[in-house]
C-alpha positions as CSV (number, residue, x, y, z in Angstrom):
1,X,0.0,0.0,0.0
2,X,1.6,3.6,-1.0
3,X,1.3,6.8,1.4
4,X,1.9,9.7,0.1
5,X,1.9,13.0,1.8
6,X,3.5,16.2,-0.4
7,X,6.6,14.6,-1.2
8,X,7.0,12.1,1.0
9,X,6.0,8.7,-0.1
10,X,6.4,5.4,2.3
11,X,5.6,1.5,0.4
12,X,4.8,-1.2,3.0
13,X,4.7,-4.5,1.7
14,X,3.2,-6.7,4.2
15,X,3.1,-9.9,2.8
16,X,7.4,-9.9,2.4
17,X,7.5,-8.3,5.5
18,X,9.7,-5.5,4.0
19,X,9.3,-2.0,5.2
20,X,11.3,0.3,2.5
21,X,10.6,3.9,3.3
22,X,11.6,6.7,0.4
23,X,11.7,10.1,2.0
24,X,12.9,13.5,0.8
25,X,11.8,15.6,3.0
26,X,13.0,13.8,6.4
27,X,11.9,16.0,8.6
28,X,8.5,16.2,8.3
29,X,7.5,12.5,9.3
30,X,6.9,12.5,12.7
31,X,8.7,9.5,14.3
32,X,11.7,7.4,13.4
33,X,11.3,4.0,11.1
34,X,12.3,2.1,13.9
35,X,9.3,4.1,15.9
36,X,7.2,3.6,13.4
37,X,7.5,0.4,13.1
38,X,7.5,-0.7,16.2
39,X,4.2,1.5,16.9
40,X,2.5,-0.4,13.7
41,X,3.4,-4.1,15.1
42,X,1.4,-3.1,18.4
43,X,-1.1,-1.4,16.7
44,X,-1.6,-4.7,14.3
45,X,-1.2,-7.1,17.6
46,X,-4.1,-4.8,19.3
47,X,-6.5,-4.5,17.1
48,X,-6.2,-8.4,16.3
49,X,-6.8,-9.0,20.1
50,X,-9.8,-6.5,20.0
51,X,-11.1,-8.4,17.1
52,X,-10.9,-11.4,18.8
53,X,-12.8,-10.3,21.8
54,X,-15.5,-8.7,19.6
55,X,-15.9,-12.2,18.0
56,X,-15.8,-14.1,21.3
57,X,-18.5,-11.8,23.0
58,X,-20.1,-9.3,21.2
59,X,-20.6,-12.1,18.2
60,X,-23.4,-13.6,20.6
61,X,-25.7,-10.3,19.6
62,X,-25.9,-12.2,16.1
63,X,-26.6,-15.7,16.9
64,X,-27.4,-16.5,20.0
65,X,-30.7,-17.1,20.3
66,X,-30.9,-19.2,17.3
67,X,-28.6,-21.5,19.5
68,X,-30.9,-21.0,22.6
69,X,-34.0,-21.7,20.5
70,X,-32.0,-24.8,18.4
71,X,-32.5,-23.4,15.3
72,X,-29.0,-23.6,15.0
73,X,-26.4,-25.8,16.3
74,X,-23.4,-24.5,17.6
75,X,-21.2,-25.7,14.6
76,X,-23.3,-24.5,11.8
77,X,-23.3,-20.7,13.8
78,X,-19.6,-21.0,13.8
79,X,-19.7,-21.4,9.9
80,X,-22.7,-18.8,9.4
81,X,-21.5,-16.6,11.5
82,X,-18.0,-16.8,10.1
83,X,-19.1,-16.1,6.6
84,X,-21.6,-13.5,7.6
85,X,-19.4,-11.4,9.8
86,X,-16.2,-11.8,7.3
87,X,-18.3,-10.3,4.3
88,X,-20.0,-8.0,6.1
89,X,-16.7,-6.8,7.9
90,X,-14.5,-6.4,4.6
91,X,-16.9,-5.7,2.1
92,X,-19.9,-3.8,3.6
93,X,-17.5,-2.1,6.4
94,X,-16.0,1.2,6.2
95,X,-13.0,2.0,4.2
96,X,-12.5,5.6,6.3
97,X,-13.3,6.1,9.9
98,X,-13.2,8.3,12.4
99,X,-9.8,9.0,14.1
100,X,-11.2,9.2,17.8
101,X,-14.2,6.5,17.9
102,X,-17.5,8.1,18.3
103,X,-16.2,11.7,18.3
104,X,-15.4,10.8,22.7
105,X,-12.1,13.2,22.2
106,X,-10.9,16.1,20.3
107,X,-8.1,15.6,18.0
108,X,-7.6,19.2,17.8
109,X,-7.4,20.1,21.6
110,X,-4.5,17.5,22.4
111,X,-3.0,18.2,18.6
112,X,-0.1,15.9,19.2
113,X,0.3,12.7,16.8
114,X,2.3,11.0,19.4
115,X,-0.3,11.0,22.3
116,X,-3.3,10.6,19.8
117,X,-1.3,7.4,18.7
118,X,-0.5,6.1,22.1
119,X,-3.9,6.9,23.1
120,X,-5.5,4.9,20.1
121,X,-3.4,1.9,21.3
122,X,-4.5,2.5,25.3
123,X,-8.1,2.4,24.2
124,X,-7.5,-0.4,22.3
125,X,-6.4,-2.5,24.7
126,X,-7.9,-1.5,27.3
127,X,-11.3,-2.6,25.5
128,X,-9.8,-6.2,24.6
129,X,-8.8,-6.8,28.2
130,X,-12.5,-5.7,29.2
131,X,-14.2,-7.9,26.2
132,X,-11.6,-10.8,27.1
133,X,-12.7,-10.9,31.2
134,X,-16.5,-10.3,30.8
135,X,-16.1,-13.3,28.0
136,X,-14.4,-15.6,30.6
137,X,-16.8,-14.8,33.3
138,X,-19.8,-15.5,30.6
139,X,-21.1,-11.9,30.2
140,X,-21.7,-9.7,27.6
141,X,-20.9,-6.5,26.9
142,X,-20.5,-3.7,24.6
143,X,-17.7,-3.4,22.3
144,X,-18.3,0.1,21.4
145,X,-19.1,1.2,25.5
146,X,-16.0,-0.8,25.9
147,X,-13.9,1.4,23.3
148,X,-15.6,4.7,25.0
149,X,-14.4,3.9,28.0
150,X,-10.7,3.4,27.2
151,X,-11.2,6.8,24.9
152,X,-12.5,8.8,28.2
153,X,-9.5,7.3,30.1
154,X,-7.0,8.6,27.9
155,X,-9.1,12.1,27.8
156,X,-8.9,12.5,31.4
157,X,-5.2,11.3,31.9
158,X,-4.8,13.9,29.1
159,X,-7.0,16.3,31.1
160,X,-4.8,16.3,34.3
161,X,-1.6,16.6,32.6
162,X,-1.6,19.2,30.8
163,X,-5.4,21.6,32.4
164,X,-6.8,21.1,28.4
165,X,-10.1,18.8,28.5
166,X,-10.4,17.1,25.4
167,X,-13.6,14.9,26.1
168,X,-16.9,15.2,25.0
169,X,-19.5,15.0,27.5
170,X,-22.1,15.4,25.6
171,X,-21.3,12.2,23.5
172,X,-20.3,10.5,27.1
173,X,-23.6,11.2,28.0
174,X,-25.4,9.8,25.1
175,X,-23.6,6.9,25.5
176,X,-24.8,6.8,29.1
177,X,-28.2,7.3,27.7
178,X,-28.1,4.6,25.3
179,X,-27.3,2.3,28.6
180,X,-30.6,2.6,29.2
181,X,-32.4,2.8,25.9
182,X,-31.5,0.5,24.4
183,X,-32.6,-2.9,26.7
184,X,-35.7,-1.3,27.4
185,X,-36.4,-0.4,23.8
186,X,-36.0,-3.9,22.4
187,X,-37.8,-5.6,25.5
188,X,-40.7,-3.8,24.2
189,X,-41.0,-4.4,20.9
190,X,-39.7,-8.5,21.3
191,X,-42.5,-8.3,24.3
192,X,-45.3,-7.1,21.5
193,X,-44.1,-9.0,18.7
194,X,-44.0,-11.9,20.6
195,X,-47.5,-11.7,22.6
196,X,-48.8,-10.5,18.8
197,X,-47.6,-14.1,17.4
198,X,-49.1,-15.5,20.3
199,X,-52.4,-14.0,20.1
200,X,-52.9,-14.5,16.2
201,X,-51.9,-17.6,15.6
202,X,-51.1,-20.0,19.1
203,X,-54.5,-18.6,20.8
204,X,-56.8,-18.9,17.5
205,X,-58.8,-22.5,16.8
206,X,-56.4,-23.3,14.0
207,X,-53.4,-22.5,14.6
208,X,-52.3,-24.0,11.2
209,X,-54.8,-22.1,9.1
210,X,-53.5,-18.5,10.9
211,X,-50.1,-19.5,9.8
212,X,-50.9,-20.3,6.1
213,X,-52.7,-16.7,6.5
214,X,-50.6,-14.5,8.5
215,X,-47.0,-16.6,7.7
216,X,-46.7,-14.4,4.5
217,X,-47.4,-11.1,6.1
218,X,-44.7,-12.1,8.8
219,X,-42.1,-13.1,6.4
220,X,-42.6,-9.7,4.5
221,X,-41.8,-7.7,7.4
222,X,-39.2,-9.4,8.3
223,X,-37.9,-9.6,4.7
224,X,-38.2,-5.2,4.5
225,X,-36.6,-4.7,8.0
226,X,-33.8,-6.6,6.7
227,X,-33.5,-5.1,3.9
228,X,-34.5,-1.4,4.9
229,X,-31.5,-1.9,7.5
230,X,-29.1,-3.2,5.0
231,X,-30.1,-0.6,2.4
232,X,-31.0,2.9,3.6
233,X,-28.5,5.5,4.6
234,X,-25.5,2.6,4.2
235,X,-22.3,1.7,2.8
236,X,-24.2,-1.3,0.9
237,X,-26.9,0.7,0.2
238,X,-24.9,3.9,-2.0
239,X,-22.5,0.6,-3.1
240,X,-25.6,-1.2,-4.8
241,X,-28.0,1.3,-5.5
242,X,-26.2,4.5,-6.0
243,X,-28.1,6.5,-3.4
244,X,-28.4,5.8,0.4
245,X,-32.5,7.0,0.3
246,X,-33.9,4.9,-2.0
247,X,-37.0,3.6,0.4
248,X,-38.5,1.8,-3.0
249,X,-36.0,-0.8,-3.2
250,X,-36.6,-2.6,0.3
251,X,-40.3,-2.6,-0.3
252,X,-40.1,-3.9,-3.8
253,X,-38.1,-6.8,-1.6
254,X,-40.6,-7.3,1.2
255,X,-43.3,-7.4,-1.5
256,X,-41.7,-10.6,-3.2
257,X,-40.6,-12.2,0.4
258,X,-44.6,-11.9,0.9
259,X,-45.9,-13.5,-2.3
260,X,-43.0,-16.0,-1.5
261,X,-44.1,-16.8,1.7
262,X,-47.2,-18.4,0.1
263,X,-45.2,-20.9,-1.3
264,X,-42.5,-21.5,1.8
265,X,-45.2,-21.2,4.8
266,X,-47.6,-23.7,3.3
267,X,-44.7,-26.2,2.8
268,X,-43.3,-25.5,6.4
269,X,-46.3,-26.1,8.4
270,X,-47.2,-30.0,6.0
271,X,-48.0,-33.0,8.5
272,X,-45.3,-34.7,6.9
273,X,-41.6,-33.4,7.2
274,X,-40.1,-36.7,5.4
275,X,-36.6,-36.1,3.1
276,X,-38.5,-36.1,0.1
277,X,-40.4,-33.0,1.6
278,X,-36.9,-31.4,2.5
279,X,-36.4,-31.9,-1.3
280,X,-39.1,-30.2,-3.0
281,X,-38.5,-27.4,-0.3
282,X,-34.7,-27.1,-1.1
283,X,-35.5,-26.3,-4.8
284,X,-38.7,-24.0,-4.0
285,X,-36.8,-21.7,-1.9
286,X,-34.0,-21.8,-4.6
287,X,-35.9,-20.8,-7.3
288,X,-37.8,-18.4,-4.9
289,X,-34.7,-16.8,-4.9
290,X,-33.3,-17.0,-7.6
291,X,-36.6,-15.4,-9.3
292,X,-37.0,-12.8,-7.2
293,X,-33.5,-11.5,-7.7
294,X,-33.2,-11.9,-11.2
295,X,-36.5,-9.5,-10.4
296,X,-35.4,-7.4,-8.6
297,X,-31.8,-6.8,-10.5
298,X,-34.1,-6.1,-13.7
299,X,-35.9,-3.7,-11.5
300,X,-32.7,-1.5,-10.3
301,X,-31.1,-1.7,-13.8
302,X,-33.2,0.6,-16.1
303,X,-34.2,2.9,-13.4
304,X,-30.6,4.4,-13.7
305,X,-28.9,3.6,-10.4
306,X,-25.6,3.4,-11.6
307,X,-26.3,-0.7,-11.6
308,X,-24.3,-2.8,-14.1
309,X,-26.9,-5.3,-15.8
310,X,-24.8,-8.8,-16.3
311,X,-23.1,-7.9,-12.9
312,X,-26.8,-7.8,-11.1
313,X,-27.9,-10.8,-13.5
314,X,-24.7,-12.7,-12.2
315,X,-25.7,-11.7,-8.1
316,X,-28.8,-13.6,-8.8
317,X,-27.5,-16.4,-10.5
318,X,-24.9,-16.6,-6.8
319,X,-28.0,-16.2,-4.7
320,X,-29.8,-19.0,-6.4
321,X,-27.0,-21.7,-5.5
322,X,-26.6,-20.3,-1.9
323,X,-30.1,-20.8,-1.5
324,X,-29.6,-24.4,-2.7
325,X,-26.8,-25.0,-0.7
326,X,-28.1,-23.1,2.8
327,X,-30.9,-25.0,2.0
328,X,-29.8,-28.1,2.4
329,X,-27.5,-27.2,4.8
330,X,-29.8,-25.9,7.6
331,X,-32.9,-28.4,6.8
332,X,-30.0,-31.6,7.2
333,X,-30.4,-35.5,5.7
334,X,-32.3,-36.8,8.5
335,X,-36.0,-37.9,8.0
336,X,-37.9,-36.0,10.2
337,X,-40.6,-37.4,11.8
338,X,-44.7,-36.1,12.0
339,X,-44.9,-33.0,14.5
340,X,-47.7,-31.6,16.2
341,X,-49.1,-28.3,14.9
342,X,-46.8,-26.5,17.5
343,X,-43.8,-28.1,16.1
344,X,-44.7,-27.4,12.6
345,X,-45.4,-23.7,13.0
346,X,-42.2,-23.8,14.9
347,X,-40.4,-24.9,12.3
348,X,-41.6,-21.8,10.0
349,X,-40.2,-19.7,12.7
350,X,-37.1,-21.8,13.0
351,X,-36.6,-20.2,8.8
352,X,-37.3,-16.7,9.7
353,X,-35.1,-16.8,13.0
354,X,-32.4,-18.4,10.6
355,X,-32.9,-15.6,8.2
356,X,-32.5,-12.7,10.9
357,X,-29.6,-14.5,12.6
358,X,-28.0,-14.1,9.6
359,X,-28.7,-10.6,8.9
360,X,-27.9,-9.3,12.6
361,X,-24.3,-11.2,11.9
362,X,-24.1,-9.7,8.9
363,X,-24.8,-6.3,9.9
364,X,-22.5,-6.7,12.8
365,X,-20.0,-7.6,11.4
366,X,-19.7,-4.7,8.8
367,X,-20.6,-1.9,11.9
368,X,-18.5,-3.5,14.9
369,X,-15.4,-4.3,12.8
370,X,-14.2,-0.3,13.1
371,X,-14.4,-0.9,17.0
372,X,-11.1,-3.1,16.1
373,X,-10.0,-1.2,12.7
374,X,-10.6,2.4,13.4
375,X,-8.1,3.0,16.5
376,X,-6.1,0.5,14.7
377,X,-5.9,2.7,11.8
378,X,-5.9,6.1,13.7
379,X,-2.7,4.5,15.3
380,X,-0.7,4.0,11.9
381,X,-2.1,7.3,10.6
382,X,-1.0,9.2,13.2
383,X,2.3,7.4,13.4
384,X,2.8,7.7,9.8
385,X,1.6,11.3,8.6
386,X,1.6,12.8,11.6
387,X,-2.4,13.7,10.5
388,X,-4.9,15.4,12.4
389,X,-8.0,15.1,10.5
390,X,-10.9,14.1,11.4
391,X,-11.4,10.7,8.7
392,X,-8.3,8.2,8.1
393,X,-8.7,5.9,5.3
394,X,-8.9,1.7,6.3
395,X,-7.3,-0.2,3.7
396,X,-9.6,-3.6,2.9
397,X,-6.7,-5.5,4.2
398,X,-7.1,-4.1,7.5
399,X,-10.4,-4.1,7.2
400,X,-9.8,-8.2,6.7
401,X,-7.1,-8.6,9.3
402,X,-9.7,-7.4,11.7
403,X,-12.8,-9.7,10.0
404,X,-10.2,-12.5,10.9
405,X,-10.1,-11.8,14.5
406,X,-13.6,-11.8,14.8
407,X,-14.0,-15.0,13.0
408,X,-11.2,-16.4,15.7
409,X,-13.1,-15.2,18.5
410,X,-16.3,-16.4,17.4
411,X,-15.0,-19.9,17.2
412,X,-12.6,-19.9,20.3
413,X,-14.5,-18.2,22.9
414,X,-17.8,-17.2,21.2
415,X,-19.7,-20.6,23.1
416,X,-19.3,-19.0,26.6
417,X,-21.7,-15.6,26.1
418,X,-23.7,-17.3,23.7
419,X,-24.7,-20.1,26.9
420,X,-25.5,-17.0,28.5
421,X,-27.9,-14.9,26.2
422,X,-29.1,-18.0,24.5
423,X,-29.9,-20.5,27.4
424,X,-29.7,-18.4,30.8
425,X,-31.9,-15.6,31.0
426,X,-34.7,-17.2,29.5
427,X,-35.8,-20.4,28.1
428,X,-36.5,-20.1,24.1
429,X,-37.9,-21.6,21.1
430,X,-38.0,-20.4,17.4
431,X,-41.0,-17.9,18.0
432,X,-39.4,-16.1,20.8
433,X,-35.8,-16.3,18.8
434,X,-37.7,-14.9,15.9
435,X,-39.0,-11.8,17.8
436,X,-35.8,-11.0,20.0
437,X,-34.2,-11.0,16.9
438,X,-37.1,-9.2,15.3
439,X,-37.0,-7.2,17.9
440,X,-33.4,-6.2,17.8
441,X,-33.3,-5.5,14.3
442,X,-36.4,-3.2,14.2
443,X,-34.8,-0.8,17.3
444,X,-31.4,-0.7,16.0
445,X,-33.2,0.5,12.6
446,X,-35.5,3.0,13.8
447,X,-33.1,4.3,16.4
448,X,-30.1,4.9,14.1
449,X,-32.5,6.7,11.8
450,X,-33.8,9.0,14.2
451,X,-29.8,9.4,15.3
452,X,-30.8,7.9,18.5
453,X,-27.2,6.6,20.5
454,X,-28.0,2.2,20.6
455,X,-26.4,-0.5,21.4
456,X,-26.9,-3.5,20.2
457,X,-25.4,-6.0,22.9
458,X,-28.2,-4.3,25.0
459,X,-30.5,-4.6,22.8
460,X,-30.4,-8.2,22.5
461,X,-30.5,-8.8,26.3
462,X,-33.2,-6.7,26.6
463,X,-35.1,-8.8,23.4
464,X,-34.5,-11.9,25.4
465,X,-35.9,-10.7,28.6
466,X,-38.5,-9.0,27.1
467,X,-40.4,-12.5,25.4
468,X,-39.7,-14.3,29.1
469,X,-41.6,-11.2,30.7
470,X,-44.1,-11.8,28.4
471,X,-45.0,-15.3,30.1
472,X,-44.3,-14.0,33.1
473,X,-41.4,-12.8,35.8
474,X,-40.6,-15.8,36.8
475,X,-39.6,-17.0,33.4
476,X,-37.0,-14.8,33.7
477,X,-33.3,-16.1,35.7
478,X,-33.4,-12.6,37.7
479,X,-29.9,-13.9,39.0
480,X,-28.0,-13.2,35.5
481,X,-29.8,-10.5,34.5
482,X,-28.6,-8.9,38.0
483,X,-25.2,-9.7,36.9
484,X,-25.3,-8.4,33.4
485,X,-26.5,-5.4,34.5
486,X,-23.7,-5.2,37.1
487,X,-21.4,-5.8,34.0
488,X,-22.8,-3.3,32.1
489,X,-22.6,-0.2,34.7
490,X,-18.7,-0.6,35.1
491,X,-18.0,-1.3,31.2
492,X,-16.9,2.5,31.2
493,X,-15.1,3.1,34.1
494,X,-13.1,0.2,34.4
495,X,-12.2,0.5,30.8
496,X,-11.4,4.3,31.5
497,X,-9.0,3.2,34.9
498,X,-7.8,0.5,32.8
499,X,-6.6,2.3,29.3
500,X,-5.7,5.2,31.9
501,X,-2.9,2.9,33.3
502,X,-1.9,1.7,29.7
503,X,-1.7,5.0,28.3
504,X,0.6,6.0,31.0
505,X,2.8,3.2,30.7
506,X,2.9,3.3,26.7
507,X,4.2,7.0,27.4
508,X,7.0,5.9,29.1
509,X,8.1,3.1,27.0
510,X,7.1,4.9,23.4
């Protein structure tokens, strides 16, 4: 990758390991090579460790309650999730980030690249020490609380050295805020969407009947959340379309998920679930698919969104197989045997819950990967240009490096937080999966929006206990959800003591 700054250029070939710099004007790079360097190979080691502890606890946002409610088993998360955060995080994330993580310092009032670089790497690790003891002890917490924290710490260290504050308390505060939003936000709507499932369909005479009715209208919604989320206002969404306000699009989408769901909810809820079933369902949902995108890319093409036809022609040919192969991948070889109607409108469910797992991973993967990326890049900006401005640029590959610690995490560690949302709080099955993650996606949608501060680890925990209060409080284990909350109250401060102590130390050594 070249850097370039006036007339200074710097090539870094990281595959041979060879750093060559080519410098004219000496002067004007702000550290030594052997600095440099030695400021980049702890900037790479932390942010790999961050990613790591993003993967092993905040991964159990995406899919833990499709372990909890079996839709999944643990293996086949490890492989969805894998794929799903790795795209997500080096194809959907974003190339340039904010130097300081959610605007918590000023650049401008400490205006030194050395102590903004150090204090990068502080908060860094400070959040992966954090992320790495609430994972051991089963917890989970926010990665981006957790990355706030360790900024604040270095603000204040900053603060008493020198009599300059460089915090923002007004984005401390909205962080503080979104503490308590965001649980309470999506207990409400999993609570509603939940007891609405309930009440429709489980309550009515046939059950059965309401599903092969109402299925359709479900899978719609969920099929334009998704969508809406993925689409509006995003990095996807001006990547595929051209525009990030195109409201049409993600409509257009629920609209064919709907008349889809005419086909898929009649097969789901059949007496007979034999292999031969799983057969004809494999290819319906295919071609489902496969139709609707080859649809929908006819659609986007002449309506002048800067969409390439054979490209969008060759997207739905992809998403045909995958549909093929996820398919047969999630529905198994086994011969299944005659359910009750419970079971078989569970089994709809179980698709839909799939479906959103997916998405939240997705979806996580390209947001939370800058927790591990951004001070990672601020670091080797600052170190390298000496830059004060307010966007760096992420190069894919360390927009990867950091999709590869996720992935690590998520298959190390990732069981432990994922025993705890999935299986602790709350016993669940696919209804109540389907509407905490219902639940989850619709708040995180409507609250970024608005501009509303969210997190989504609290958002999820709040999903779960939401559907156990709606059968009652003592469906809910009041013992963990005393200790998350515990867990969640000293996120910030100990990461702020912690990355404090760091920052001080780095100082003395860099």
């Amino acid at each position: 990758m070249i850097y370039s700054q006036k007339t200074t250029y710097f090539y870094i070939d990281i595959f041979d390991a060879n750093i060559l710099f080519r410098q004219s004007i000496y002067s004007n790079f702000p550290f030594s090579p052997l600095m440099f360097l030695l400021i980049l190979i702890i900037a790479l080691a932390a942010g790999l460790y961050m990613a790591w502890g993003i993967g092993a606890n905040d991964f159990a946002n995406s899919m833990s309650s499709a372990v909890g409610a079996r839709a999944l088993t643990y293996r086949q998360v490890i492989v969805l999730g894998a794929i799903m955060e790795f795209t997500g995080a080096v194809f959907v994330g974003s190339h340039v980030t904010d130097t300081v993580r959610k605007g918590i310092i000023d650049p401008e009032v400490i205006g030194d690249a050395h102590i903004l670089a150090i204090g990068a790497l502080a908060a860094l690790i400070s959040a992966a020490i954090w992320l790495t003891i609430s994972s051991w002890k089963e917890l989970p917490v926010s990665t981006t609380h957790s990355i706030v924290g360790g900024l604040w710490g270095v603000g204040m260290v900053y603060f008493f050295m020198s009599g300059k504050d460089p915090i923002s308390w007004g984005t401390i505060g909205k962080v503080t805020l979104s503490w308590l939003l965001s649980p309470i936000a999506g207990a409400i709507i999993a609570y509603f969407v939940f007891k609405g499932i309930v009440k429709i369909i489980f309550q009515s005479d046939r059950p059965l009947e309401r599903t092969k009715l109402y299925g359709p209208l479900i899978i719609g919604a969920t099929a334009f959340i998704i969508s809406l989320s993925l689409l509006m206002k995003t990095n996807l969404g001006k990547m595929v379309l051209g525009t990030e306000d195109d409201i049409i699009s993600p409509v257009i989408i629920g609209i064919f998920a709907f008349l889809n769901g005419f086909f898929f909810s009649r097969i789901a809820v059949r007496a007979s679930l034999l292999r031969e079933d799983i057969r004809k369902r494999t290819y319906i949902i295919a071609f489902a698919l496969l139709f609707s995108s080859t649809i929908f890319s006819l659609y986007l093409t002449p309506i002048g969104k800067n969409v390439d036809f054979p490209y969008w022609i060759s997207i739905a040919t992809i998403m045909g197989f995958i549909g093929v192969l996820l398919s047969y991948i999630l529905t198994g070889r086994k011969k299944l045997v005659e359910g009750s109607e419970i079971d078989r409108i569970e089994e709809m469910f179980r698709k839909l819950q799939i479906a959103t797992s997916c998405y939240v991973a997705f979806a996580h993967g390209a947001n939370d990967v800058a927790n591990a990326s951004g001070p990672m890049a601020a670091a080797v900006n600052y170190a390298l240009t000496g830059s004060l401005g307010a966007k760096v640029p992420v190069p894919t590959w360390l927009l990867a490096l950091a999709a590869f610690g996720i992935v690590l995490g998520v298959a190390t560690w990732g069981y432990k937080v994922i025993k705890t949302v999935g299986f602790k709080i709350t016993r669940l099955t696919n209804t109540r999966g389907f509407s905490v993650d219902f639940g989850t996606a619709t708040t995180v949608l409507v609250a970024s929006k608005l501009g509303m501060p969210i997190s989504t680890t609290h958002t999820v925990v709040g999903a779960v206990i939401g559907v156990g209060l709606a059968r009652g409080l003592e469906a809910v284990d009041l013992k963990v959800i005393k200790n998350i909350i515990i867990s969640w109250a000293i996120t910030l401060p100990v990461a702020a003591i912690t990355s404090a102590g760091i920052f001080l130390l780095l100082m003395g050594v860099l």
